[in-house]
Structures are given as structure tokens and as C-alpha cells.
C-alpha positions, 0 to 999 in steps of 0.5 A: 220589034217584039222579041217574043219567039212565039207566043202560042205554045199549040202553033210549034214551029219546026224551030220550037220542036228543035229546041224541045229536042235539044232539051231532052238531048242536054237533059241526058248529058247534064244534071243538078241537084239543088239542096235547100234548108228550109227557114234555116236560121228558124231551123238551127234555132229549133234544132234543140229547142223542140218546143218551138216545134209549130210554133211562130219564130223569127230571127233578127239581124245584127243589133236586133233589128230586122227579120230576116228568118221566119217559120212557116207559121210565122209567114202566115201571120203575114210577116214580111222579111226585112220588117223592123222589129218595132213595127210588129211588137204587137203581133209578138205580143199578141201570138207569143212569137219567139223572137231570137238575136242572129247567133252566126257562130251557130248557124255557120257549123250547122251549115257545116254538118248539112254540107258534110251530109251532101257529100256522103251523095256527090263527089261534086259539090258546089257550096252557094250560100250558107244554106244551098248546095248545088249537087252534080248528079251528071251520069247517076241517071244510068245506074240510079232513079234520080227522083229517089236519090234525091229523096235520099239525100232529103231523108238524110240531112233532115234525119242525120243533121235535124235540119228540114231541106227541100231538093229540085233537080234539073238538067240545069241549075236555074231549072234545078233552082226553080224545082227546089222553089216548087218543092218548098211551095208543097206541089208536089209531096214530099220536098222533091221535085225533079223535072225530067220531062218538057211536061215538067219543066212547063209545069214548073215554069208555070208556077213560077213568077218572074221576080222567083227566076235566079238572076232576075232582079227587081230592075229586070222583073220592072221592065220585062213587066212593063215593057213586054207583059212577062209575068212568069218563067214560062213567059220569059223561057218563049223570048229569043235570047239571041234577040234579048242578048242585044238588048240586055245581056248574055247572062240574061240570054243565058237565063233564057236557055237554061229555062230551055233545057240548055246547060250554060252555067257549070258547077265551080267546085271552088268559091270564087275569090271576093271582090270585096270584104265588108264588116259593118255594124249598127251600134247598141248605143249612140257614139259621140266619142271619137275615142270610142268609135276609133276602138270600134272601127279598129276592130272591125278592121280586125275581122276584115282582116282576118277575112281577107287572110282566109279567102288567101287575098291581099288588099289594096284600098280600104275604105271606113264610113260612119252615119247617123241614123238616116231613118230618124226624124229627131237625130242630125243626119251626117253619112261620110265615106272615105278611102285610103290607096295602100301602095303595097297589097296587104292582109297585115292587121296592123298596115291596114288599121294604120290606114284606116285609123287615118281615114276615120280621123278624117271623116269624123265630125264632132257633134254627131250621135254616130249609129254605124261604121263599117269597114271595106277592102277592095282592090284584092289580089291573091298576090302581093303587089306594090305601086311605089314612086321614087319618094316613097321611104323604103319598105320592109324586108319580105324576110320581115314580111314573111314573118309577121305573115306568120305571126298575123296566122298563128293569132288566127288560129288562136282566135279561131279556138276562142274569139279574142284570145289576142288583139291588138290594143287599138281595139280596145274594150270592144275586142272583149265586148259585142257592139250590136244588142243581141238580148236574145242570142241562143246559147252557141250550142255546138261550138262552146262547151259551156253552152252544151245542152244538159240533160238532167 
């Protein structure tokens, strides 16, 4: 039984006609905004480097490996994101592209400004990513053109902040984010588009392949392809969600009726707690020394860890894996994982470099040319809890807890000033060092004074 609704947008039912109007109905109760920066790592890298303007540029991950950020010029020359860096040195070379190491530090305070900017336009914000902002607009309509308030906060962020940023807006958050989508494909002039009318939101729907929807992943796009001949939004907004919520999911049902109008995803004002915290590296040199990959592995735990003490979690099992380089065809391959249960949840540096270190030992084979570790805490709670037996040797006191608790947030604060300023001494030369190759790291304009920009 097919689970399309109706597939000739000219023969409306009395059913499709009910649900347009409970668009229009829910549109004038609810609205969002969705703030996008534009080629954002690309951009902060140009914030002071003008004469980068209309020229190609792309950012590199971790260990100048892959692209992950492009300029518009260099999307043109038909770069793909995630391409390894060696596979288009030619085109480098060839169009002079500049080419800069991932520089977060950077990156991450640039965010800050734009979000400070947004707030200055709603008291509701909900912060998505480093780069996304969803904005609650609810009530504004009343006394504000909404088209123009959104024009507003673009002005401002690209004026006040530097960083060019396109804003949709919708009476939900999946047609807020597919109008931010138009606006960056330029259909409209500006970077804005709001949908404000049935009329727009088809229009928009349109314009929208599948696998651009947000929730709809590459397994869902195959399979809504394949088995149903669903190439675009508008596509997938004419399916029964009820029909489809049997066969796939709510949250798939639920995409359908924001696609309609109907509001079913609300702003959270506060991120939800991590289910995991992972901090991975590939290295700038192969590792074959157990000594030196037991200082790396320890201080990833550190910056685990520190993650976990500001997300105000406490975990429970941690787990260290270490590889080869899969991808080479010289190298032997060894890829190894392990964890280790903590019988009291903690966020103490030491408790779970103690447990880690363990399971390192365990994993590791001599022999290998080692290319990447990485270090994962699950199990996480905002409490503190303990799964003990009778044999287990007594624990600390929580007066003693508490106070290393102390000790563990003033190195914190410490290190938050200046990276490393305390360490443990299991960390080694690599607290003091950068695993990953980053030779084409920018300057940490904002955040190091002897980075600031001089004028001469």
C-alpha cells in the first residue's frame, strides 16, 4: 500500500485544503529564524586577511588532512568537501588556493561575537552548532515585518562581526532551515528568505532535494528514492506521516509535518547534556613507542576531561582505541578498542587517566607504526554515582573528593587563560607540543596578544 497522500497537487481534497489551513492557522502562533554563517571557517580565515577576498580557500582538519571548509570560488573549481589534501595539490598549485591548518581556538570566539550579535534581536535563542543559530521570532509579526528583521540581524552580524551569514525564516525549524538553504543558493536577493505564505513554502519545497531536508540521512534519501521515487521536499511533505510513522519513525513523521506547517520541534534554550565526549587525533609522525603514545593518550584524557567537567557531567566508562593507517597499502594494519567500567561516575583527571592508561597497555602491540588514538567517556550523568560490591577497597572520603573537585576547577581556570599552564606529568612533552601537523595554522587573532594584528 503506497503511503503517498496524494499525488496531484490540482485534485485537493477536503483533507489537503484542512491541512493548508492549519498551516496558515500555526504559521501565526509560531516562528523561526535560522542564522547561518556563510563558508564559516573560510570566513574567520578572511576576517583579517582582506586580500583573500574572491580568492579560492580551503580549511583543513586536524593534521592537514581533509577539507572541510571551502569559499564559493573554490566550490567552483568542483572541490569536494572531505577530499584529502593530496589528492588536489594540483589544483592548488595550478589557482593559487590558499590553503590554512583548522585554527578552533579562532574559530570558536568568532562564533562567540556572531552569537552575541543575535542576541541584541531575541531573547530566545537556541545556539545549533558553531555556526547556526536558531532565533524564536514567535509574536514579533505583531508589531515588526519579519522579512525586515531578518534582514536587520543579517546587516548586523556581517557589519558589526565581519562574518557574512544568510537568514530563513519559517513558522518551523525545518522549513526555517530549508529557507536559510534557499537564501545561500541566491534565489532570492539578499541572504534572506522567509516563507510566509503556502505559496512559498512549495516554492521553497521545490527547490529542495531530499538528501538537503534536516533529519534525512544518506540510509533514509536511499530508500525514499528507491522504494518510493521521492526526489525533493515537496515530495516527502505530500506522504501521510501517520502512514509513514508505522514504517519508519515519529521523528521521520514529525519531519513531514514540519515540512506542512505544523510546528512539532521546539527551541531549547539550554544544549542538551553530551551522551559521549570523544578527543581523537591523527599523528604528524608514525608512533611505534609505547612510552610515546602512553604521553599522547594521557593527554587526550586531559582535554576529555576538561570537557566533561564544563558540560558538569561525570562518567562512567572510558574507553582508548589506537589504529594504523587503514587507508595505506605499505603499512600492517592493527585497529584495537577497549574500555574500562569506573565503579564510581567521575570527571577527575587522574581517576580516569589511571583507567585509561590501563586499558592502553592493554590494547597496544609492539611492532606497529601507530597513526591515531583517541579517547571516549560514556556512560555520563550530571550525578556522581557508584556501583560497588563487598570486595571492592574502601573509597575516598567526599570531603577529599570535594577538594580535589576544587583543585581539578582552578587548573581549569588556569588553563583556559593559557593552554598548559598546569599538567599532569604523565602528559609528557605533548602537553607542551601539537600532535597534529597544523603548518598552515593562521595566527589566533583574537585570543593571543602576541598574535594581534599591527598596523604599521
Amino acid at each position: 500500500m503506497s503511503i503517498i497522500r496524494y499525488t496531484d497537487p490540482d485534485k485537493a481534497t477536503p483533507e489537503d485544503i484542512s491541512r493548508l489551513r492549519a498551516y496558515e492557522m500555526n504559521a501565526s502562533r509560531r516562528y523561526f529564524a535560522l542564522a547561518d554563517c556563510n563558508n564559516f571557517f573560510v570566513s574567520c580565515e578572511r576576517l583579517f586577511r582582506p586580500d583573500l577576498k574572491n580568492r579560492p580557500v580551503i580549511v583543513l582538519s586536524n593534521n592537514d588532512g581533509c577539507v572541510i571548509s571551502r569559499s564559493n570560488e573554490s566550490k567552483k573549481l568542483g572541490i569536494p568537501m572531505g577530499i584529502p589534501l593530496f589528492k588536489i595539490k594540483h589544483l592548488v598549485s595550478r589557482y593559487g588556493i590558499a590553503v590554512f591548518s583548522s585554527n578552533f581556538g579562532l574559530y570558536l570566539d568568532i562564533s562567540n561575537r556572531v552569537f552575541s550579535k543575535l542576541c541584541e534581536y531575541a531573547v530566545n535563542i537556541e545556539r545549533y552548532s558553531i555556526d547556526e543559530s536558531f532565533i524564536d521570532l514567535t509574536g514579533l509579526g505583531k508589531t515588526l515585518n519579519i522579512h525586515d528583521h531578518c534582514m536587520d540581524i543579517r546587516h548586523a552580524v556581517t557589519h558589526d562581526v565581519g562574518i557574512p551569514i544568510c537568514v530563513g525564516g519559517a513558522s518551523t525549524k525545518t522549513l526555517a532551515k530549508i529557507a536559510n538553504h534557499c537564501a545561500k543558493k541566491g534565489l532570492l536577493p539578499g541572504g534572506v528568505m522567509t516563507i510566509d505564505t503556502d505559496d512559498e513554502r512549495l516554492f521553497a519545497l521545490k527547490q529542495t532535494p531530499l538528501d538537503d531536508i534536516w533529519g534525512i540521512g544518506r540510509a533514509l534519501n536511499e530508500k525514499f528514492s528507491r522504494d518510493y521515487g521521492i526526489k525533493t521536499a515537496y515530495d516527502l511533505s505530500l506522504l501521510d506521516p501517520e502512514k509513514v510513522k508505522k514504517r519508519f519513525s515519529v521523528t521521520v513523521a514529525n519531519i513531514i509535518r514540519e515540512l506542512n506547517g505544523i510546528s512539532c520541534l521546539t527551541l531549547e534554550d539550554e544544549p542538551r547534556p553530551k551522551k559521549q565526549i570523544m578527543w581523537s587525533r591523527t599523528f604528524g609522525h608514525h608512533i611505534v613507542d609505547l612510552s610515546e603514545l602512553r604521553q599522547i593518550v594521557a593527554d587526550f584524557i586531559a582535554r576529555a576531561a576538561e570537557k566533561l567537567r564544563e558540560d558538569g557531567q561525570y562518567a562512567g566508562l572510558i574507553s582508548i582505541f589506537i589504529q594504523t593507517n587503514l587507508a595505506s597499502k605499505v603499512d600492517r594494519k592493527y585497529a584495537k578498542q577497549a574500555n574500562a567500567s569506573l565503579s564510581i561516575k567521575t570527571c577527575d583527571t587522574t581517576e580516569l587517566m589511571n583507567a585509561g592508561i590501563r586499558v592502553l597497555e592493554r590494547i597496544f602491540v609492539p611492532g606497529y607504526l601507530y597513526y591515531k588514538a583517541g579517547v571516549i567517556l560514556e556512560d555520563l550523568s550530571p550525578v556522581r554515582e557508584s556501583q560497588s560490591d563487598m570486595f571492592d577497597t574502601p573509597c575516598e572520603s567526599e570531603e577529599l573528593r570535594q577538594k580535589r573537585e576544587k583543585l581539578q576547577s582552578a587548573v581549569d581556570i588556569l588553563n583556559r587563560k593559557k593552554r598548559n599552564s598546569v599538567f599532569l606529568a604523565a602528559q609528557g612533552m605533548y602537553a607542551h607540543s601539537q600532535v597534529s601537523k597544523q603548518e598552515r595554522r593562521s595566527p589566533s587573532y583574537t585570543t593571543s596578544w602576541e598574535d594581534l594584528p599591527k598596523v604599521k
